[in-house]
N, C-alpha and C positions, 0 to 999 in steps of 0.2 A: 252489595247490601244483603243481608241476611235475611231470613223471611221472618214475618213476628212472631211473636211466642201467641200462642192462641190464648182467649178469654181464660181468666182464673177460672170461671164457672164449668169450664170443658171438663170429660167425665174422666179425662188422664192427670187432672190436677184436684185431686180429692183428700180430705182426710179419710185416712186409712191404706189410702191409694201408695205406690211407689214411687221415689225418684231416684233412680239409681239406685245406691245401697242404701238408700234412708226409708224407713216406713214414714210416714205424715201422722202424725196422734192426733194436733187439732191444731187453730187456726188459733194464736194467742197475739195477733197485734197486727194494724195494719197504715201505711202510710203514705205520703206521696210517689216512693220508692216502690213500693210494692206491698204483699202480703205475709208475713209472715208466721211458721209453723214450728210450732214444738215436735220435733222428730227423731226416731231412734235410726240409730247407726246400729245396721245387722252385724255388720263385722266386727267394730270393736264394743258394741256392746254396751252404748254408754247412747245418752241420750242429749242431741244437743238443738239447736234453735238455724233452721231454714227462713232464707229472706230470697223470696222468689221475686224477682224483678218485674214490675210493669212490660208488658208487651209496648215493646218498639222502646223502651229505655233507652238499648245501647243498640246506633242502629248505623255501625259500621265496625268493617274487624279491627282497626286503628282502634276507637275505644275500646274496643274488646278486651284487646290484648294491652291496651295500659292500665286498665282496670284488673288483669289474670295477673299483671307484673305486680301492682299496686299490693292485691292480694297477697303474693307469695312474699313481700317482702315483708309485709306487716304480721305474717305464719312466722315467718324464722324471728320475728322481734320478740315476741310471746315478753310485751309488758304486762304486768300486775295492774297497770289502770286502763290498758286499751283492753277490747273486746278483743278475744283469742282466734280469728280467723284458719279455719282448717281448710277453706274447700273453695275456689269460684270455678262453677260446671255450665255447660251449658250441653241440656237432653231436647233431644224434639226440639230446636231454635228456643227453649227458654233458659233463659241465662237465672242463676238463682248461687247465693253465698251462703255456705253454711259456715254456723259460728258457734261459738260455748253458748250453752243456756243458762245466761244470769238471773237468777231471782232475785225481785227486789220492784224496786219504784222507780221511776224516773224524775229527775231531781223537780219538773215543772209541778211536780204531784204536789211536792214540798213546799215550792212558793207558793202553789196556791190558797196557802194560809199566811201568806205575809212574809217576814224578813226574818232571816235565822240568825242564829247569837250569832255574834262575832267569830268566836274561837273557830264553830263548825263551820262557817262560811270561809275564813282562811284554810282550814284544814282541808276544806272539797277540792276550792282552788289550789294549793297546792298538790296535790294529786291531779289534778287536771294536767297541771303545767309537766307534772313531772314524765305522764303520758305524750302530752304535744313534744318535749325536750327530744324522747327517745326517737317518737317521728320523726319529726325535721329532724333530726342526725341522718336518716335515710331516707331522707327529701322529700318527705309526702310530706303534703298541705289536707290539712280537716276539709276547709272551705265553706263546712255548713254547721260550727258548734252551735247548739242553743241547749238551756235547758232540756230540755225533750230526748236528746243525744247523749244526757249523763245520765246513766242507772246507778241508784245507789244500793248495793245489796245488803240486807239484814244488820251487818256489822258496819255501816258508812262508810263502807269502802267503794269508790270512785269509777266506773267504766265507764270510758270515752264509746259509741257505738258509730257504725255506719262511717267507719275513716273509706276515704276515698271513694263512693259513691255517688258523691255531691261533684264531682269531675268527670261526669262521664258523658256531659254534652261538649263540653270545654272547644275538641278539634270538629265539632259538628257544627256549633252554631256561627251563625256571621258575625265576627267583630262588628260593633256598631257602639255608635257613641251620642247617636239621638235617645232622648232622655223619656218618650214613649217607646221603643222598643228595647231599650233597656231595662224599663220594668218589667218588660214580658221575660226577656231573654233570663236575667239576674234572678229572676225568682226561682227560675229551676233549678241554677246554679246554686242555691244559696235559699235561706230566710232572712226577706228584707228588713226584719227590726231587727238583724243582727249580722247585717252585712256591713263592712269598711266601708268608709270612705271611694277607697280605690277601687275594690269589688263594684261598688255604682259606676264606676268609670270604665268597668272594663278594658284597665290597665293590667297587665301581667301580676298575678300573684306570688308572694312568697310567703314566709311565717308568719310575720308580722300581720298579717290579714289575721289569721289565728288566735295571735296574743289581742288584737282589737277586741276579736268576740269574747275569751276570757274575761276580760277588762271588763265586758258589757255583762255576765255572768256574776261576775264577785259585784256588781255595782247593784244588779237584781236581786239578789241574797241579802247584800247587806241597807236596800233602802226598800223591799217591796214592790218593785215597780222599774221599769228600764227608762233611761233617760231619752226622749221621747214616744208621745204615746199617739200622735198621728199615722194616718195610714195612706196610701200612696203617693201622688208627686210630691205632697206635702211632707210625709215622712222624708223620700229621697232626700228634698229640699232642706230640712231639720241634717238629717246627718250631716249631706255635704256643709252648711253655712252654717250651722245654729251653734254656741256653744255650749258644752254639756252643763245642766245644773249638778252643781255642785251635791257630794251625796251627803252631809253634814248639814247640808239646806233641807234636808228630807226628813233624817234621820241623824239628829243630833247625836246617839251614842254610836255611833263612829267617828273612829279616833282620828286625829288628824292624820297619822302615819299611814293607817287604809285607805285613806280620802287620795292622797298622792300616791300611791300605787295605783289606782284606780285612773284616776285624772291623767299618768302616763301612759296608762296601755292604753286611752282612749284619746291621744292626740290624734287630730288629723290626717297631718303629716307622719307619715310612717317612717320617714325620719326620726322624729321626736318621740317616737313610742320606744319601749324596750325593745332590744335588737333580736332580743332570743328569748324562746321561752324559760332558759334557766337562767338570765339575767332577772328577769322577771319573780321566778320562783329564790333567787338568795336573797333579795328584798323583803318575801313575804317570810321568809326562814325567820331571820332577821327580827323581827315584830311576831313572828308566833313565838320565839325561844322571850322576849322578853314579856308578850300573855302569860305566857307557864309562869317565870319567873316570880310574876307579883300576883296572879290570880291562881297560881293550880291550888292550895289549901284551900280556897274558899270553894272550888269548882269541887274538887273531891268531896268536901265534907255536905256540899246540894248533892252527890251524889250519891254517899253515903244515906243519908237522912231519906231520899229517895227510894232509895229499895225498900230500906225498913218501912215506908209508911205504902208504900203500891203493891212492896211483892211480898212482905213477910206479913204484914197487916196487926204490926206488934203493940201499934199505939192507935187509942181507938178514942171516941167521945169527941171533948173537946181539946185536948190537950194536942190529937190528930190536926183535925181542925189549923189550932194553932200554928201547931211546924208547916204544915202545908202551906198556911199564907206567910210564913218565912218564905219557904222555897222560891215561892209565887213571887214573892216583892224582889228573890235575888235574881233571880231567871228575868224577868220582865219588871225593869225598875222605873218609878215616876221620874221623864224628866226633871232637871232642876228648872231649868226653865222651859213656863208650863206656859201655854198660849190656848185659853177654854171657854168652849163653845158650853155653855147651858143651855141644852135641848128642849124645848117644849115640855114637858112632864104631860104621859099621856096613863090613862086608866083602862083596864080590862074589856070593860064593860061600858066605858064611856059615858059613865053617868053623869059627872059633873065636871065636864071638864072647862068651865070657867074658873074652878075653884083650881085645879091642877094647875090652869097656866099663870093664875096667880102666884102659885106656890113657888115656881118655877121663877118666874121674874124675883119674889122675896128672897130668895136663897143668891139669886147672880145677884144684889145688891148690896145684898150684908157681904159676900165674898169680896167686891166689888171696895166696900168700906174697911175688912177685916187685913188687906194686901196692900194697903199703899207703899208701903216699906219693903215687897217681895216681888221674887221674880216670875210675878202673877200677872197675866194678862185675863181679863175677862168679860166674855161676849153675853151679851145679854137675848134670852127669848127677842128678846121686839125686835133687836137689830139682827137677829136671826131671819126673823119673819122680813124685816124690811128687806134683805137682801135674796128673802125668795127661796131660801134652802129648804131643800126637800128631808137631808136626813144625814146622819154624819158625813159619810165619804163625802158629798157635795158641800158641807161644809169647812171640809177641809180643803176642795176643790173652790171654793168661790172666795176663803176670807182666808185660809193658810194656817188656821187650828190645827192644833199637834195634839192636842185631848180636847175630849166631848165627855159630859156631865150627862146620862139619862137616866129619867123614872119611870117606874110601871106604880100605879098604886090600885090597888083591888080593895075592894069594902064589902067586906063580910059579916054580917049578922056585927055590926054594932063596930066592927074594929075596922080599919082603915091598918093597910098593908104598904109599905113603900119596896119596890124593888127597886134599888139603888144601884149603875154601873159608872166605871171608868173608863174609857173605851181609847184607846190610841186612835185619833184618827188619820193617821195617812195609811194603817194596815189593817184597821177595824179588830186590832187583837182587843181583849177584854184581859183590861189589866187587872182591877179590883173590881171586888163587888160586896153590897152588904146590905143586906134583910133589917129592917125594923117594922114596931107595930106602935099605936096609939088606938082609942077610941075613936071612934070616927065627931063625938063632941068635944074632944081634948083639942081642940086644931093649934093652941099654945105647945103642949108636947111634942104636937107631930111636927112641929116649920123648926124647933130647936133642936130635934132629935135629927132631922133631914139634913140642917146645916151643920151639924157636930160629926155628922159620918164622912159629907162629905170632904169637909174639913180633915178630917183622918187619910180621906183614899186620896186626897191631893197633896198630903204631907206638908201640909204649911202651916202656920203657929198661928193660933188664935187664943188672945191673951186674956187675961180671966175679965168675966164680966160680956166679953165680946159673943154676943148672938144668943145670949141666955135669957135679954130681957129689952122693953123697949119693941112691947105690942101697942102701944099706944092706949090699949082699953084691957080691965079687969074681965071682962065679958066675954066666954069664949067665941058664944052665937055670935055676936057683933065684931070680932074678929075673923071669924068664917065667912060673914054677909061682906069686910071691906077684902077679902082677899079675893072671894070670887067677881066684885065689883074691880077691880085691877086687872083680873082675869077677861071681863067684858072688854074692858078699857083699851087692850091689847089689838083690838080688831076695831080702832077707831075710824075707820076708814067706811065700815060696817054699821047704815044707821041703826040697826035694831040692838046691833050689843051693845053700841051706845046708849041706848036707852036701858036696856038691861042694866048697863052701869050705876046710871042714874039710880034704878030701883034699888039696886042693892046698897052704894050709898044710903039711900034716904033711910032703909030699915037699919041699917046699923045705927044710925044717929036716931032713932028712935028706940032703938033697946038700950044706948048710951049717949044722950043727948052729950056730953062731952068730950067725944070722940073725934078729936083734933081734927088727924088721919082722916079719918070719915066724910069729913066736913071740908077738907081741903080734895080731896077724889070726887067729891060733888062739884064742886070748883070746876077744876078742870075737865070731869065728862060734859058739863052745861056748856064749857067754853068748844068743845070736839063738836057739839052738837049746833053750837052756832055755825061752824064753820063748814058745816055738813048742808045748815037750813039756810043761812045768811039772816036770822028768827033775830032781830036787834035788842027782845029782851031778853034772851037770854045771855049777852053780856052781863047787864044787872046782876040776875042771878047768880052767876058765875062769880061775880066780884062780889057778889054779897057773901058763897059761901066760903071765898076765901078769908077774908077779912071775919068772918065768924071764925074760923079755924085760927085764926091770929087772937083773937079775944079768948079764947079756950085755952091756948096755949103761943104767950107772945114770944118763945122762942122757937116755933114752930119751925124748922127749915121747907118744911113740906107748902105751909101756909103759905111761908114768903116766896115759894118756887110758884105756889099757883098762881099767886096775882101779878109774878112776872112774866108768866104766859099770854096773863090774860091785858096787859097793859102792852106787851109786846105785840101781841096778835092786831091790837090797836091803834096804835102806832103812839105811843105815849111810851117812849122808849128814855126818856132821863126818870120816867116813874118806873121803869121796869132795872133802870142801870140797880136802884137804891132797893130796887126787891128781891134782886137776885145780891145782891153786897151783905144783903141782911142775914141771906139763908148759906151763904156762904160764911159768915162770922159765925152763925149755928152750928154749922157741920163744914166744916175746911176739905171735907173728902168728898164734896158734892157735885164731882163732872157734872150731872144736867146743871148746877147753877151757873159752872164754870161758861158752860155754850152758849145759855142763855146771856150771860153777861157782857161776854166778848160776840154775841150779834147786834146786842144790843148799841154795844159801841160803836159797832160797824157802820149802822144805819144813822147815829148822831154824825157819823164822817171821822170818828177817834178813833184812827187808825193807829195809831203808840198804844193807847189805851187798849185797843182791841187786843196787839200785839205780845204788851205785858202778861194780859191774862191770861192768853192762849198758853204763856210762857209760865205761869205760876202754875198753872193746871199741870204742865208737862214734869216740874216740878217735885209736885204733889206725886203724881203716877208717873217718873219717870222711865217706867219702865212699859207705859201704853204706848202700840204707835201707831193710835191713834188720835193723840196728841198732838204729836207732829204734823203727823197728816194734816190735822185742823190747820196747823199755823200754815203747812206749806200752800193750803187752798188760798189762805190770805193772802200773800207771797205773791201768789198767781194775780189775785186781783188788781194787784199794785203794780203788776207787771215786774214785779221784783222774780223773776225767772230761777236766776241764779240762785238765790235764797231759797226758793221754793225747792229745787234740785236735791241741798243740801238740805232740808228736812225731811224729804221724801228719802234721802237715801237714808237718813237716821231711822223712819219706820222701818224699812226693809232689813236692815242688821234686826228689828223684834218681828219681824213677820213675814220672813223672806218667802214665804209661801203663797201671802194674799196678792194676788193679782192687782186691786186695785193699787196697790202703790205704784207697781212697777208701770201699769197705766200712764196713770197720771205722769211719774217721772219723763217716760216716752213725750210727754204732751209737752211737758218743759222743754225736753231738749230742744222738739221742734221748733218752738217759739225762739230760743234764742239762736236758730242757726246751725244746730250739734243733729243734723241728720242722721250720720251713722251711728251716734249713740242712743240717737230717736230708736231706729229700727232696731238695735240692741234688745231695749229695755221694752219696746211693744214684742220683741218677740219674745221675752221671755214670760209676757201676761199674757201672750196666746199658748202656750205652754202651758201653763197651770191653769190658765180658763179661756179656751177660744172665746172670744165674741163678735158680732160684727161690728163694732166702734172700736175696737182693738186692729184691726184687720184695714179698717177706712183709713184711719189714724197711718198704719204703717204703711198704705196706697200714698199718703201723701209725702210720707219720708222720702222712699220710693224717687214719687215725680221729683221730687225738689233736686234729686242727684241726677235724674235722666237717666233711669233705671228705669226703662219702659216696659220692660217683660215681667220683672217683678210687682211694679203698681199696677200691673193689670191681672197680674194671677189675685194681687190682693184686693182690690173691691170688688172681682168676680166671687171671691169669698165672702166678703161683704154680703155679698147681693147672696149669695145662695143662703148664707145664713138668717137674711129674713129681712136685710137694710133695702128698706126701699123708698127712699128717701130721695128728694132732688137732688143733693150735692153726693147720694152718693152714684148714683147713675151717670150726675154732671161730672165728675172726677174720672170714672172710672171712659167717660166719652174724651174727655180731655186726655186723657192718656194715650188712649187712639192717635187722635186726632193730631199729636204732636212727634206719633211714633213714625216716621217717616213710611213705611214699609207696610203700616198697619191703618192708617188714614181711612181708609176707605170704610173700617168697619166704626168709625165714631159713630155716623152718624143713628144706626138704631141705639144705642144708649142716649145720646143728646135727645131724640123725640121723648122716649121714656120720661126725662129726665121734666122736658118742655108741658107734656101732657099732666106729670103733678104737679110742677109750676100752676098750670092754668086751673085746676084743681085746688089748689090750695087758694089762688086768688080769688073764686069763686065766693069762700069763706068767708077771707079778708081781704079786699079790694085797696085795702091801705099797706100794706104789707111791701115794703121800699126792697127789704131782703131779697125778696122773693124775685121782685120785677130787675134785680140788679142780674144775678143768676140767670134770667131767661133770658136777657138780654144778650150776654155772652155766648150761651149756648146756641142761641136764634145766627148771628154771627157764622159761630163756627159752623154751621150746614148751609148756611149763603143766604140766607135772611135777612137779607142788610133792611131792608125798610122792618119789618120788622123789629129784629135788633134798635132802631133808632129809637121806633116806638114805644117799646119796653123801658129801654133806658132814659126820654125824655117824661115816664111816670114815676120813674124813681128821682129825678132828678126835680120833679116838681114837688115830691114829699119830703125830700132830705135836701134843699140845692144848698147847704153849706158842711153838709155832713163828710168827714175828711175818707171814709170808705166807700160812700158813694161817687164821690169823686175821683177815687179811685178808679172803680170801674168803669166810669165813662172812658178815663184813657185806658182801660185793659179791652175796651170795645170795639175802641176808634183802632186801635192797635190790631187787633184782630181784623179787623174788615179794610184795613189796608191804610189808614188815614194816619201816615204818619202824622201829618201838621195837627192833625186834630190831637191826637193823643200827648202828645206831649203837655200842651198846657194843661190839660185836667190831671197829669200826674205833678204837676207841679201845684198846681192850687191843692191837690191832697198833702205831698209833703208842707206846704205851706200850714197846715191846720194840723200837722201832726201826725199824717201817717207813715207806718213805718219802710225807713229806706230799704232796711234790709229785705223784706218785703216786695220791694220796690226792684231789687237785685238781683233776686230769685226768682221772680213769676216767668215761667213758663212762656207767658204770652208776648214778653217782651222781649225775647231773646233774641229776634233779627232787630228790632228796636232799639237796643241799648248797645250796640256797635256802631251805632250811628253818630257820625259829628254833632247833629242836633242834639242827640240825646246828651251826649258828655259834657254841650257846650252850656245848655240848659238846668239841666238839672244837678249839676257837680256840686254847686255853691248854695244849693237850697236847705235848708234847714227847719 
């Protein structure tokens, strides 16, 4: 073993200082690897790039000397895309590579703005491939490509850096195939978001390890992002099992042909992957000759038009202007289909921002009504806010928006400013943008002026008459007073905007005692405000000023949506069926009348009914999904599973990004038995949005397979992410507890689990749920008296209830009572619980091998 190379900081490793024949100039980059220096060569006179090696890097002469061969071999390659290797020395025990000095960036430089066209994204990766091709011909493996390793110089021309230094622990370290010192080991080998498959395994590598990271590279390029974005065992765990989302799921303008190039170099199986890197590369040949083909004219003449307007500066005003937002809309085009998030609408200065978020909900409405015929999905402020979003990327991250709608408006001596964006949201590039002005009394000019531009930057047809008119009052003031009342309205949860609401209602109806709109947004903040006070007159009120808003205007849709609120909120639900039917024959485009109508049904028990409309809605906005969504929640209720499946996967073909579908879908599978399609579909909503009900959910996929290592990595994620809730403590105990091997650690989850049991009953001592759950848990730590205890309080609150009766036999079961558990699972099937259920649990698995069990319970129904 060789002695270390001493500290960088030692006075024989300096700039200015010597290394051999090199002077050191200065210190231009530094990495796991080591330090490296821009330095002149005395002798030939030409200045190139030292990469001084970490002390103890290479810390046997076996490396050494595979790494001096690796060198020499990759010197006499002298490709045009690898980095030009002249030198591997070692002076004074430090080992150090000198190489060409590329100028230029490193390609991560580049994504850290998002996702590059197409054409440049093929054209990098081909140059990549064409560098790896020449390697693997002379048997080197990369082992560590990632972004950070491509430099692209001045003219986009492509160097691969640092080949063969990623191998220099390879005959030092110990083979091991435990999945914590693999992390440790694989790291240094490699960068684990962009390590194989097989690389986690510390399986023998060959190219193919290579074309995998390529594959992960053009997938980065062309969606903004790598396909998974977890970080340790949980990353390993995503590579090794998860499969990749799709990049067409990300970023719709990739083609399908790059999607399957992409999709093979990142099979698994290294089998299934391209075998070579130049199989690889006449694929993408293939598909760049047919880009040129149908796109080089238009590419040339954005090129064209480009110089003239950045470098010659020949067209100037607006006519500049102009062509620039040509450029703009060819270079970065609106998708066709557009999935958008309307952002809050925030001000400078923050002066009035009840009136912004009014503005803000006005504009998602009229778009909302102006789209039922396009392929227009759109998210409204409030359901923005319901869902907690902080700000684009998270909104693309929680609901699967592909564009976000924001405003800035600044009010200056008299004029009101709207700064108007586009924004893509899964790269946060800024598509369009556009400046308008109004008077800050004009608030008629300014809400048609805001939804005419935006209408423009989202490229969708809005056909004459649409959003030009249809303020409900002449009156500008009383127009400003019912938007910022809308704007209060928004934080209903919030008693004081509530009442601010109220205020502002009342003075609009008092600068326009006629003011429908007005009168019906009094309605309903009076009705937010009962439900805030439990105050019984202000139902009255509420219904009085709906029904005034109907006398004002008896085609009101607004009017008939109030008093279906407020007769709903009531429970006077065949008066609220005929209110919402009403406002629905006003306005056929009226989603909120559509929900309100089909809950309405719900709660009459008109379940067809309910069904129909959820279906006329979807109809109507065929292209919302959440639409579907709604019908499949029904679906669920009915226990119609299969149903519900299939509507949940109709959202995800329009929102394959929102997590909550793929959720939910996971939740169906479960139910009907489809574990591994459970675990599937939950992993791919932990994917797009960890949560711990995502995580609990996939614990119980998990247990139901007897996959006991994995429901216990996932409700310890559960739990770490914040769930601390009885069943999930109970689940993640039960998992223990059934793990043969791992038993002995149930029991501190079970106490957890028992102590907010006992906690929660303190609240509610009627709580049968609650007492069934501690029963079980009390059980499996040997709590038999206990346990009986428990379950004989659940059983005196529910003793005909068919899931209580369940767990008396999953009790008896547990604490050894064959004879006893049988009949209590048979009085449950008796009243309807489910077999399958009954097939699957955990607890009866020495049980249901049993003669009794088979003989007993076969024939039940």
């Amino acid at each position: 073993m060789t002695q270390a190379c001493p500290p960088m900081s030692a006075p024989t490793i300096h700039s200015g200082g010597m290394l051999g024949r090199y002077r050191l100039l200065e210190q231009i980059g530094a990495g796991g690897m080591g330090v490296v220096y821009r330095a002149h060569d005395e002798r030939l006179a030409r200045d190139v790039a030292i990469k001084l090696l970490n002390p103890g890097s290479i810390r046997s002469a076996i490396a050494r000397h595979r790494v001096r061969n690796e060198a020499l071999a990759l010197s006499r390659l002298s490709h045009p895309n690898i980095e030009t290797i002249f030198e591997f020395d070692t002076q004074d025990d430090c080992d150090f590579l000198v190489v060409e000095l590329i100028h230029g960036a490193c390609l991560d430089e580049l994504l850290s703005r998002g996702p590059v066209p197409q054409t440049l994204g093929v054209s990098l990766t081909m140059q990549l491939l064409r560098g790896l091709a020449a390697a693997h011909e002379k048997g080197i493996i990369h082992r560590d490509l990632k972004p950070s390793n491509l430099r692209l110089t001045h003219d986009s021309f492509l160097k691969i850096l640092d080949f063969g230094l990623a191998h220099i622990h390879d005959e030092e370290e110990p083979k091991t195939h435990n999945l914590t010192t693999e992390t440790h080991s694989t790291v240094l080998s490699g960068t684990l978001a962009y390590m194989s498959p097989e690389q986690l395994r510390g399986t023998r590598l060959d190219p193919r390890s290579d074309i995998y990271a390529a594959g992960l590279v053009l997938y980065q390029m062309c969606t903004g992002r790598l396909p998974f974005t977890e970080s340790g065992a949980l990353l390993i765990d995503a590579i090794l099992n998860r499969p990749i989302t799709q990049p067409r799921k990300i970023n719709r303008d990739v083609s399908p042909q790059i999607e399957a190039v992409i999709l093979k170099a990142l099979e698994k199986d290294p089998k299934r992957r391209y075998q070579s890197a130049r199989e690889m590369l006449r694929d993408l040949e293939a598909i760049d000759a047919a880009i040129a083909s149908s796109a080089g004219n238009r590419v040339l003449s954005i090129a064209i038009v480009t110089v003239l307007v950045l470098v010659f500066g020949l067209i100037i005003g607006l006519e500049r202007r102009r062509i620039a937002g040509w450029i703009d809309r060819q270079l970065h085009p609106v998708p066709a289909n557009k999935y958008v998030a309307v952002m809050p609408f925030r001000s400078s200065n923050n002066d009035d921002p009840a009136f912004d978020e009014g503005l803000a909900e006005a504009v998602a409405a009229k778009l909302t009504e102006i789209t039922a015929a396009q392929s227009v999905q759109i998210v409204s402020p409030r359901e923005i806010k319901a869902e907690r979003v902080e700000d684009i990327a998270d909104a693309h991250k929680k609901m699967g928006v592909n564009l976000a709608i924001a405003a800035n408006l600044q009010r200056i001596k008299g004029t009101t400013r709207v700064s108007l964006e586009l924004v893509d949201a899964a790269t946060r590039r800024l598509l369009r943008a556009e400046t308008l002005e109004a008077s800050v009394s004009d608030t008629f000019t300014l809400q048609d002026q805001v939804i005419e531009k935006t209408v423009q930057m989202l490229e969708i047809e809005m056909h004459k008459g649409v959003g030009q008119h249809g303020h409900g009052t002449t009156d500008a003031e009383a127009f400003r007073l019912y938007t910022r009342g809308v704007g209060f309205l928004e934080n209903e949860t919030v008693p004081e905007d509530v009442d601010s609401a109220i205020v502002q209602f009342q003075q609009a109806l008092t600068l326009d005692p006629g003011y429908a709109r007005a009168s019906a947004g009094l309605g309903l903040a009076n009705f937010e405000k009962y439900r805030l006070t439990k105050e019984p007159s202000l139902v009255d009120k509420a219904r009085s000023a709906c029904e005034r808003a109907l006398t004002l205007d008896s085609q009101s849709p607004q009017g008939n949506v109030c008093l279906g609120v407020v007769h709903h909120g009531i429970g006077q639900y065949q008066a609220a069926v005929s209110d919402f039917q009403m406002a629905i024959a006003a306005n056929p485009n009226d989603d909120e009348a559509y929900r309100g109508l089909a809950s309405a049904f719900v709660e009459l028990n008109r379940m067809q009914d309910a069904e129909d409309t959820y279906k006329k809605a979807i109809s109507i906005h065929p292209q919302y999904a959440s639409g579907y969504g709604q019908l499949a929640h029904l679906y669920r209720r009915e226990a119609k599973y299969t149903l519900a499946i299939a509507e949940y996967k109709k959202a995800i073909e329009l929102a394959p990004e929102d997590a909550r579908y793929w959720f939910s879908l996971g939740a169906d599978y479960y139910n009907t038995g489809d574990y591994a399609r459970s675990i599937d579909a939950l992993q791919k909503a932990i994917t797009i949005r960890p949560s711990y009900q995502a995580y609990s959910n996939l614990g119980l996929s998990y247990l139901a397979l007897r996959r006991f290592p994995e429901a216990i990595a996932s409700f310890e994620q559960a739990v770490a992410m914040g769930s601390h809730t009885i069943q999930t403590f109970g689940n993640l105990g039960r998992a223990y507890y059934f793990y043969p091997s791992k038993r002995d650690l149930a029991r501190s989850p079970l106490e957890k689990a028992l102590q907010l049991a006992a906690d929660d009953l303190k609240v509610n001592p009627q709580d049968a749920d609650v007492y069934t759950l501690a029963a079980e848990y009390s059980a499996m730590i040997g709590e038999r008296a206990e346990a009986l205890q428990q379950l004989n309080k659940a059983l005196q609150l529910r003793p005909n209830d068919a899931e209580t009766l369940y767990f008396a036999g999953i009790v008896h079961a547990v604490l050894g009572d064959k004879d006893e558990a049988i009949p209590w699972l048979q009085a449950a099937m008796k009243r309807g619980y489910s077999r399958a259920e009954i097939d699957s649990a955990l607890e009866l698995d020495e049980l249901r091998n049993s003669p009794e069990f088979k003989s007993h319970l076969t024939d039940v129904h």
